[in-house]
C-alpha positions in Angstrom: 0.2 10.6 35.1 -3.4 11.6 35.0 -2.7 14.6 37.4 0.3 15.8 35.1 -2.5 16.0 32.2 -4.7 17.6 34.0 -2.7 20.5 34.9 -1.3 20.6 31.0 -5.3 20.9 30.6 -5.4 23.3 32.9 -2.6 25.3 31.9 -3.4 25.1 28.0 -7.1 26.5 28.7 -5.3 28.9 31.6 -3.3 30.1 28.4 -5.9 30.5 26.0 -8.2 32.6 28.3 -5.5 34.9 28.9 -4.7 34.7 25.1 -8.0 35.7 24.3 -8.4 38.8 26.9 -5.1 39.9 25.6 -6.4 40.0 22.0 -9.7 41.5 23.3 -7.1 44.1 24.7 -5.6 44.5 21.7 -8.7 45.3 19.2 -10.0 47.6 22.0 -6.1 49.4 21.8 -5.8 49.1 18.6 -9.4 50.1 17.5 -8.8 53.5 20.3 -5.7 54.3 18.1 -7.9 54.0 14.9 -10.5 56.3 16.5 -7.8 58.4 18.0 -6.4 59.0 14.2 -9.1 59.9 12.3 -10.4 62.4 15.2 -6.7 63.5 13.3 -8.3 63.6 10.4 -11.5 65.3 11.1 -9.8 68.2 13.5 -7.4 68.7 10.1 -10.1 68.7 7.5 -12.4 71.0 10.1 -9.6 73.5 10.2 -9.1 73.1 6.3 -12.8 73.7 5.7 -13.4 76.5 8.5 -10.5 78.7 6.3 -11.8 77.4 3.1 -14.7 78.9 3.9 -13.5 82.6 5.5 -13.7 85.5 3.5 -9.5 85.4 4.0 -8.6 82.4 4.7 -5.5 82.1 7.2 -2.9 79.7 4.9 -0.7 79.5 7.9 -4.0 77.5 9.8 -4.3 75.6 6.4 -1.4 74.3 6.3 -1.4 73.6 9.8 -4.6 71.2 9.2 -3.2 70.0 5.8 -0.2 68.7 7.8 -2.9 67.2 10.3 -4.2 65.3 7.7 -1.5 64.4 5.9 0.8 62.7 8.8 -2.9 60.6 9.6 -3.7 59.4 6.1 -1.1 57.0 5.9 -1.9 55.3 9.5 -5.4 54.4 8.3 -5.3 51.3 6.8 -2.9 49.9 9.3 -5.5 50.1 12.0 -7.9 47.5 10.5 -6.3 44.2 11.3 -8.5 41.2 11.5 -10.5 41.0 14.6 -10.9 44.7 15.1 -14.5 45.0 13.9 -17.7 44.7 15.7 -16.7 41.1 16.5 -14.2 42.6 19.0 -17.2 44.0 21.3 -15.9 47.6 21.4 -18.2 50.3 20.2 -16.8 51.1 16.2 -18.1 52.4 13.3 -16.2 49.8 11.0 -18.3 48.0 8.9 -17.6 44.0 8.5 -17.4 45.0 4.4 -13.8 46.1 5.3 -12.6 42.7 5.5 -14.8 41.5 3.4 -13.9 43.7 0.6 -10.2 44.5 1.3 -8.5 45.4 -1.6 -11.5 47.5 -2.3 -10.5 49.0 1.3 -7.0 49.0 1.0 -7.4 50.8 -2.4 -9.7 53.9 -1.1 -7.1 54.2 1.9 -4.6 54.9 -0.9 -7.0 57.3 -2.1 -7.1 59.1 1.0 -3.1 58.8 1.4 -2.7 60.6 -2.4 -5.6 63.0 -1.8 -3.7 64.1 1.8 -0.6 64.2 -0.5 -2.4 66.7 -2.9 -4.1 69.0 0.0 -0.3 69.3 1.8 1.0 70.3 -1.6 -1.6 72.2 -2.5 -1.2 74.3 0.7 1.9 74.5 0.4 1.7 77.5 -2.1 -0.7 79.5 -0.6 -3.1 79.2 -3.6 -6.4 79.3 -2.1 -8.0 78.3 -4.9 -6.1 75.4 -5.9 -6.0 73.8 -2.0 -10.4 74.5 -2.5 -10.1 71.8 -5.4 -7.5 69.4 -3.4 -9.6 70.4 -0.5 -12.5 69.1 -3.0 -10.8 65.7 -3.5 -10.1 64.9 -0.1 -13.4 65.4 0.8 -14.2 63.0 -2.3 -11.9 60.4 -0.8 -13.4 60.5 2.7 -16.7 60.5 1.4 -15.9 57.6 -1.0 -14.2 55.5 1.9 -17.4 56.1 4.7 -20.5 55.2 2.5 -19.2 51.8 1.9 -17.3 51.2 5.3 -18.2 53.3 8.1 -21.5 53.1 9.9 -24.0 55.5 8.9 -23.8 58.1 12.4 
């Protein structure tokens, strides 16, 4: 009988090391696919911003970026489960105020989402100087979001 608890033993600490690697390999995926998304976001807002800033800007290449943005938005604050910070060993910028704070976070990723919203609309009729002032508020949501969760670079 002592052997059978033994191997239970064995078997129950067997199954949480391998529990814990695959939840170490899980914040590192999951925290990739978070990096992966907002590299999303900055490749959209950088060929927003590029245009924005041309004495013609292309709309074709703003909306193109626009839709960037807009189809990343929304997968932000799904990449922030517990565990995924700088607890989980893999190099991120994610501040331990996210979960600390996560309504507040959770509220300036809706931000983001309605700002994204208003750029793709905004683009959408080739107005350059209305998709400069939605251009204006996405930047205020990024902005808003990084100086009170993302590590200062």
């Amino acid at each position: 009988m002592k052997q059978h608890h033994g191997m239970m033993a064995a078997l129950a600490i067997g199954a949480l090391a391998f529990g814990g690697a695959a939840l170490a390999a899980s914040a590192s995926t999951t925290i990739q696919a978070r990096q992966a998304n907002f590299k999303q976001l900055g490749k959209g807002m950088k060929a927003v911003m590029t245009e924005l800033k041309a004495d013609a800007p292309n709309v074709d290449a703003i909306k193109a970026g626009a839709a960037l943005i807009d189809g990343a938005a929304p997968k932000v604050a799904g990449f922030f489960p517990k565990g995924t910070g700088p607890e989980a060993g893999v190099k991120t910028e994610a501040l331990p105020v996210i979960w600390q704070k996560g309504p507040e976070f959770k509220a300036a990723a809706e931000k983001l989402v309605n700002a994204s919203k208003g750029l793709n609309a905004a683009a959408a009729t080739g107005d350059v100087a209305r998709i400069k002032a939605a251009a204006g508020a996405l930047g205020g949501a990024c902005k808003g979001c990084h100086d009170t969760f993302k590590a200062k670079d």
